[in-house]
MARZAFI-12637 format. One record per residue: y negated, z, x negated of N, C-alpha, C in turn. Coordinates in steps of 0.1 Angstrom, whole numbers, plus 2048, in hexadecimal, padded with zeros to 3 digits. Layout:
# residues N
YZXYZXYZX
...
# end
This chain:
# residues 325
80C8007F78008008007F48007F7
7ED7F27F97DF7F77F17D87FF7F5
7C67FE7F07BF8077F87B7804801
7B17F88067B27F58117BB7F881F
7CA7EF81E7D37F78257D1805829
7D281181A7D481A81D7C4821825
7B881C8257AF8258277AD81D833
7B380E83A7B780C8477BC810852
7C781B84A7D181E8537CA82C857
7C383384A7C083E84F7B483E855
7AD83985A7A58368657A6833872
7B082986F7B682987D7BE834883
7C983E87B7CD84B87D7C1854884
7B985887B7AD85D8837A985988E
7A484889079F84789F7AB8488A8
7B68448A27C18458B17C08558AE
7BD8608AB7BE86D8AD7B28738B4
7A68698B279D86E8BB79D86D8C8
7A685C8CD7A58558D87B08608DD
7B68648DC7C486B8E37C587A8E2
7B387D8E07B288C8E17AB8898F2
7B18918FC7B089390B7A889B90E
7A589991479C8A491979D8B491C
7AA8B891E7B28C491B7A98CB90C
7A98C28FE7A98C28F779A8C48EE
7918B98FA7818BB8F877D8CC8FB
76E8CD8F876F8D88FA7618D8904
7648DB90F75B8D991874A8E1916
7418DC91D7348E391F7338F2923
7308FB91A73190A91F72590A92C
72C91493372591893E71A924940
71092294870692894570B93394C
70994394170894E94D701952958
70B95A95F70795796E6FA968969
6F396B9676E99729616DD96D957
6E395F9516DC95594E6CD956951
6C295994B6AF95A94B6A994C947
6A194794B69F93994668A93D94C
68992A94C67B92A95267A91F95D
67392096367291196766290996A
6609009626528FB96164E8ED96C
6488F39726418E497E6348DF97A
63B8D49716318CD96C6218C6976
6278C998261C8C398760F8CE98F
6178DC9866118E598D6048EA982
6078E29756018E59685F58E1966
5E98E995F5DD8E295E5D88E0954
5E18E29495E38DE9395D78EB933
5D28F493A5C99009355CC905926
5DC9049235E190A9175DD91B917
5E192291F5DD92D9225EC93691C
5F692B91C60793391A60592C90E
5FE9269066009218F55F592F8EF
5ED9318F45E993C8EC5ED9498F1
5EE94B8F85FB95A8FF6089598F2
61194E8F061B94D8ED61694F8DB
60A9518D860594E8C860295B8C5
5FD9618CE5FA9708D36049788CC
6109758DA61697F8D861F9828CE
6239758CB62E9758BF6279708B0
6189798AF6139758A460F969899
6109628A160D9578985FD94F898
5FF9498885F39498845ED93B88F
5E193B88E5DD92D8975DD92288E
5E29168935E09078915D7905889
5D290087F5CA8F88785C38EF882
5C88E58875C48DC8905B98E28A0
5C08EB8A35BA8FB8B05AB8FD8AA
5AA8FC8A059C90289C5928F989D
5968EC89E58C8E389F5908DB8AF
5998DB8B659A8D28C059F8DB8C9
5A48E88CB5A78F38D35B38EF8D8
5BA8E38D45C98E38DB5D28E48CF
5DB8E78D15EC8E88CA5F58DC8D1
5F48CC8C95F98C78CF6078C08CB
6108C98C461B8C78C16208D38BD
62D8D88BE6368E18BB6368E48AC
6338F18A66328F1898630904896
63390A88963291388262691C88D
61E91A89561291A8996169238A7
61E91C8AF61F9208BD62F9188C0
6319218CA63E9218CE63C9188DB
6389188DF63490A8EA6289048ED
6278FB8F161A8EE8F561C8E98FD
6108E490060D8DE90F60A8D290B
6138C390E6108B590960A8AB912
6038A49125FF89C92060188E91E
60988892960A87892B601871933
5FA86592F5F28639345F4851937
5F084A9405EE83D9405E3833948
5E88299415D88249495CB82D948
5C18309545B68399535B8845951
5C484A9525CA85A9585C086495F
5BE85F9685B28639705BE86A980
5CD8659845D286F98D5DE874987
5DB88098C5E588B9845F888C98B
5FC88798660D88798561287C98C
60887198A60E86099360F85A985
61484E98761884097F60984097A
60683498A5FB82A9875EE839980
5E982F9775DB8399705DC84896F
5E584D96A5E985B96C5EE86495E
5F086D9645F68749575F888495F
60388A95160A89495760D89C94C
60E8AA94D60E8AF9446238B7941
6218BC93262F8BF93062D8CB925
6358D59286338E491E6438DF918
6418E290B6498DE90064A8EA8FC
6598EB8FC65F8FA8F566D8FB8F3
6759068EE6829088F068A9068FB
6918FB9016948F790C6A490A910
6A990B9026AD9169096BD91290C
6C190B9086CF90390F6DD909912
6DD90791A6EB90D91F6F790D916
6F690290C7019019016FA8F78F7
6F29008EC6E78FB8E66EA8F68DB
6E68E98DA6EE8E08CA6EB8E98BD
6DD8F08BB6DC8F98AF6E39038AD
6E89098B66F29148B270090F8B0
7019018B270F8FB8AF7108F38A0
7038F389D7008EA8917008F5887
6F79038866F591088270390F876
70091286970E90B86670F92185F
70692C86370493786070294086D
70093D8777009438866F294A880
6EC93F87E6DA94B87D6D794788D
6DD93B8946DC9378A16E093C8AB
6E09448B56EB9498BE6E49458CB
6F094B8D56EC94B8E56EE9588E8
6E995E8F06E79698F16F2967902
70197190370696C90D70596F917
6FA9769196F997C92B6EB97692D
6E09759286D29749286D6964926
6DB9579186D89519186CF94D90B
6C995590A6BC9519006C194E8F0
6BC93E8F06BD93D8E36B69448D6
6C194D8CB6B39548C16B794C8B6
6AF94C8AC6AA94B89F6B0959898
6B795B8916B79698886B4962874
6A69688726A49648656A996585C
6B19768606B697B8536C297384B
6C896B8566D49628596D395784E
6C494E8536C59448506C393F842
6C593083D6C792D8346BB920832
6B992083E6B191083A6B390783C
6C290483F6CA8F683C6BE8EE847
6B88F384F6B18ED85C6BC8E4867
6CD8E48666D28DA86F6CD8DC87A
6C48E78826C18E888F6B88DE890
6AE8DE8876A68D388E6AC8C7890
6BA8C68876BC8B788A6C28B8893
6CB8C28996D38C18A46C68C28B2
6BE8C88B36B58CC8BD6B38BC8C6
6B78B98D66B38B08DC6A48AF8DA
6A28B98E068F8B98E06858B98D2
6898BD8C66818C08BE67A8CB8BA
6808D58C167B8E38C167A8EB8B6
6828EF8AE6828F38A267C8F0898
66B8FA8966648F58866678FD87C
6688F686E6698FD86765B90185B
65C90D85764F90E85165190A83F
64E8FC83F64F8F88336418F9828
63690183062D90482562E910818
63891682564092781F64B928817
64992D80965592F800663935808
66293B80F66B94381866993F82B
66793582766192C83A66F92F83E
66F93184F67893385467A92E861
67F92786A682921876676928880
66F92088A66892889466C9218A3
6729298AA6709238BD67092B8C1
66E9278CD66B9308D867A93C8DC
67994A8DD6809518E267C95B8EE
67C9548F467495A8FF66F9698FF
6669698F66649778F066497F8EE
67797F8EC68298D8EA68498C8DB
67D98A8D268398B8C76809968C0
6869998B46829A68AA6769A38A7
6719B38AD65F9B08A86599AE8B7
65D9A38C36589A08CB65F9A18D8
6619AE8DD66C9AF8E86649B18F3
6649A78FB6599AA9076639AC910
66F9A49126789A391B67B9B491A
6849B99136839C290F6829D2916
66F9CB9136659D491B6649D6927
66A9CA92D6689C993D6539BF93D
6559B993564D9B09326549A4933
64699793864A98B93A64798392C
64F97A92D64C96C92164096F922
63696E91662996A91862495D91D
62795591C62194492262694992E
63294D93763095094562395E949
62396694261797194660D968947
60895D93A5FF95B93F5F794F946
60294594D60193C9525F793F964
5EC9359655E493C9705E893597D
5F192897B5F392398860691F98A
60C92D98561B92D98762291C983
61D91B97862390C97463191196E
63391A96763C92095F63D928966
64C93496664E93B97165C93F96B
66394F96A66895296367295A96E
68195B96C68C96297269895A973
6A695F9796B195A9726B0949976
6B994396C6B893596D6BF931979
6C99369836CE9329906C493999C
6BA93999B6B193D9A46A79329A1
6A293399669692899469D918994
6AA9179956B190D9996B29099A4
6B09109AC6B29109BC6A190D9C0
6979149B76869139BD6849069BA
6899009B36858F59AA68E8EA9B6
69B8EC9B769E8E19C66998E59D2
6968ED9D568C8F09DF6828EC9E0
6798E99D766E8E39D166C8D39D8
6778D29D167F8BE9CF67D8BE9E4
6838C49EA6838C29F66758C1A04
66B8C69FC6608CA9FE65A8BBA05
6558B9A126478ACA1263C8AEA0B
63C8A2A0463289F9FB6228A1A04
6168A69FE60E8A8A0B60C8B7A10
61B8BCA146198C9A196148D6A12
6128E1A1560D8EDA0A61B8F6A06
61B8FB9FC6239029F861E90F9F3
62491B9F76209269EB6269279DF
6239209D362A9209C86279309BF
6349389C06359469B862D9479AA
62894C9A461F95199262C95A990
62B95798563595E97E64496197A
64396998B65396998D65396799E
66796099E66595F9AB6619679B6
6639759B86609809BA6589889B4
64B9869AF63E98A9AE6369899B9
6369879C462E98A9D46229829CA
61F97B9C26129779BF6179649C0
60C9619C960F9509C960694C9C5
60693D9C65FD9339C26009229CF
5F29219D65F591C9E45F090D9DD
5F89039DF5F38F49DF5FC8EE9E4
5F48DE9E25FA8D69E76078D09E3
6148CF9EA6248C89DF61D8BA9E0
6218B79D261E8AC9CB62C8A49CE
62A8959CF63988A9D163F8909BE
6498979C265389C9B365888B9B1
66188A9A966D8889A667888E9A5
6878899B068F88E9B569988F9AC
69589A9A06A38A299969A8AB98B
6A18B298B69F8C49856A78BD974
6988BF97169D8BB9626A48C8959
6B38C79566B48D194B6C38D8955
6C28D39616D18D99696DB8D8966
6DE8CC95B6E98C69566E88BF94A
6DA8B99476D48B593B6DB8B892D
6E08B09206E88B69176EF8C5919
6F58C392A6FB8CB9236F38DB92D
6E88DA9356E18E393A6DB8EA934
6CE8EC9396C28F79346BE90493D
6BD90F9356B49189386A391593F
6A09099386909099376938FB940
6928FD9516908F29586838EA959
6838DE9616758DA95D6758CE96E
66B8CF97566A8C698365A8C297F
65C8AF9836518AA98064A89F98E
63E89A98A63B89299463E88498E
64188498164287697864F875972
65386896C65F86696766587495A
66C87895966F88195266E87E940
66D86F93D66F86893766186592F
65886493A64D86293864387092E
65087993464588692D64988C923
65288291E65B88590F66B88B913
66F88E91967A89891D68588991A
69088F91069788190C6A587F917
6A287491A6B186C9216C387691C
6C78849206D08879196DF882927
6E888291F6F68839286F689292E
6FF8949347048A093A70A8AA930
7128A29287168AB91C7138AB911
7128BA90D70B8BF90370F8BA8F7
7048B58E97088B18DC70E8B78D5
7108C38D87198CD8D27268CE8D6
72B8CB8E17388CB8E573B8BE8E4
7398B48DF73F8A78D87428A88CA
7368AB8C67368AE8B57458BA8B3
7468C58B874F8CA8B475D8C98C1
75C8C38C876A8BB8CB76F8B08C0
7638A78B87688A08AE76C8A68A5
7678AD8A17678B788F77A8BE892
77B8C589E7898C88A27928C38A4
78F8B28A57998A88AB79B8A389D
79289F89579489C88179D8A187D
7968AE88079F8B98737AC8C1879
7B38BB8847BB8C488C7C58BF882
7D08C987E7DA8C88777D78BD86A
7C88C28687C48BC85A7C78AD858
7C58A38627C58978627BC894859
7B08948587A389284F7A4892843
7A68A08427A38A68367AE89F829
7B989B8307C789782D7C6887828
7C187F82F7BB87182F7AF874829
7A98788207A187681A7A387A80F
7B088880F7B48898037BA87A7F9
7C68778027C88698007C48607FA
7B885E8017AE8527FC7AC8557EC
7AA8657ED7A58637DE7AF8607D4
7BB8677D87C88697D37C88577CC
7CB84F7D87CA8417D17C583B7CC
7B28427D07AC8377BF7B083A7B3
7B38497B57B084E7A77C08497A1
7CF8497A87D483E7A17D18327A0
7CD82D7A47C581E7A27C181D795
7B68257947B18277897B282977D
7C183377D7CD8367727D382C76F
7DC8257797E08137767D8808773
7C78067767C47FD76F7C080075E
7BC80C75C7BD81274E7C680F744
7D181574C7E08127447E57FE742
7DB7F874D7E07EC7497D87E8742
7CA7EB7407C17E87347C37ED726
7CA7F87287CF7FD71C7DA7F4716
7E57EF71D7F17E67187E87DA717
7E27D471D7D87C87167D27CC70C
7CF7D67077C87D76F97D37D56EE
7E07DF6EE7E67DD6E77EE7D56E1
7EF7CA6EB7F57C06EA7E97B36E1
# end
């Protein structure tokens, strides 16, 4: 067998081992606990104030933006703040959450995910899920740097502070972390304390799942008392339902989110990326287990080398008998 042949056949071994791992075998989408805390953001309830970007800078200490001091917005995710408020805009954008001439706004943060690619990518578990609450944390002490989160992250969430000899991962933890335990306290996220027209809105994720299709059901036109805060905070906010679009971003999205999102515009439009149902992390390591089960991989690649390196022995030895001849 040359080595062609041989590094044909072991390829094809592999893919006929991938193809003929069943679904028994995949490892399905973890499910969100039924105690599960999330948020849910109505984009069309938002008046881009950034009132939850500097609450959220506040509380969890961080220094302000470079850019903040001269233009008062934080308009991308960074070392700075743990979430932002982004605006889409077209044509004149003169009506708020239509196509034609319009624009709409979108709070960018830790989506929060029901089975989160960074804690599967975490190759040190500085990543975790927290399993009754949900909440994705950061632990520094953990980490190494490798940064795979950002690359696994759908959204982009994850910055790292690369001006810092010792920079370290920053997202949003809905402001239970060491140092910042609001939850804790019986304190809210800060960007929900301080949101003034209940755009963001904070309690378990199967309730704000239910407000959010309840929502979807609404005539466009009619008045709504939309809840501040929490759903049960007796404190509303009265307007008019806007025409949504009919589906709750993040229910099922890679995989489902903590951090739901209901819009008046294409979901697409406001950055939120096109994901499947299943999470990148439960493909990635259905593959990695389907490879290496009973060391297929690791075995065929031993191989491979095994044969250059005689290869390499026998064309030596035949250049050798050409010389001495």
């Amino acid at each position: 067998m040359d080595r062609r042949q041989f590094l044909t056949n072991a390829v094809g071994s592999c893919s006929a081992m991938m193809i003929g791992t069943n679904k028994s075998h995949a490892r399905p989408n973890h499910s969100p606990s039924p105690d599960a805390i999330g948020m849910l953001y109505d984009s069309t309830l938002c008046i881009g104030c950034q009132a939850c970007v500097f609450k959220c800078q506040e509380v969890n200490h961080l220094e302000a933006s470079p850019e903040s001091e001269t233009s008062s917005i934080n308009s991308k995710l960074s070392i700075h703040t743990h979430n932002v408020i982004q605006v889409w805009d077209a044509g004149t954008g003169e009506n708020k959450d239509q196509l034609d001439n319009g624009y709409a706004y979108i709070k960018r943060q830790c989506m929060h995910c029901v089975d989160p690619d960074c804690v599967s990518a975490c190759p040190v578990s500085a990543m975790t899920k927290d399993p009754i609450s949900g909440i994705v944390s950061h632990h520094k002490e953990y980490c190494v740097a490798c940064r795979y989160c950002m690359v696994a992250c759908p959204y982009n969430v994850p910055q790292y502070e690369y001006l810092d000899i010792y920079g370290q991962i920053q997202k949003c933890q809905f402001c239970n972390q060491q140092g910042v335990e609001r939850l804790n306290q019986g304190l809210l996220p800060g960007c929900v304390e301080a949101c003034p027209t209940g755009a963001v809105i904070y309690g378990k994720r199967s309730q704000l799942l239910s407000e959010a299709k309840r929502r979807l059901l609404l005539e466009a036109g009619s008045d709504y008392l939309y809840p501040l805060q929490t759903l049960d905070s007796g404190d509303t906010h009265r307007s008019q339902v806007p025409s949504y679009e009919n589906y709750v971003f993040g229910e099922h999205d890679g995989g489902g989110t903590q951090v739901l999102v209901i819009s008046g515009v294409p979901f697409q439009n406001i950055g939120l990326p096109e994901l499947s149902n299943r999470a990148v992390g439960a493909r990635a390591e259905t593959m990695q287990h389907s490879l290496y089960k009973g060391m297929v991989l690791p075995m065929a690649l031993f191989g491979a080398f095994l044969l250059r390196t005689r290869k390499n022995i026998t064309d030596q030895e035949q250049r050798n008998a050409e010389d001495n001849q």
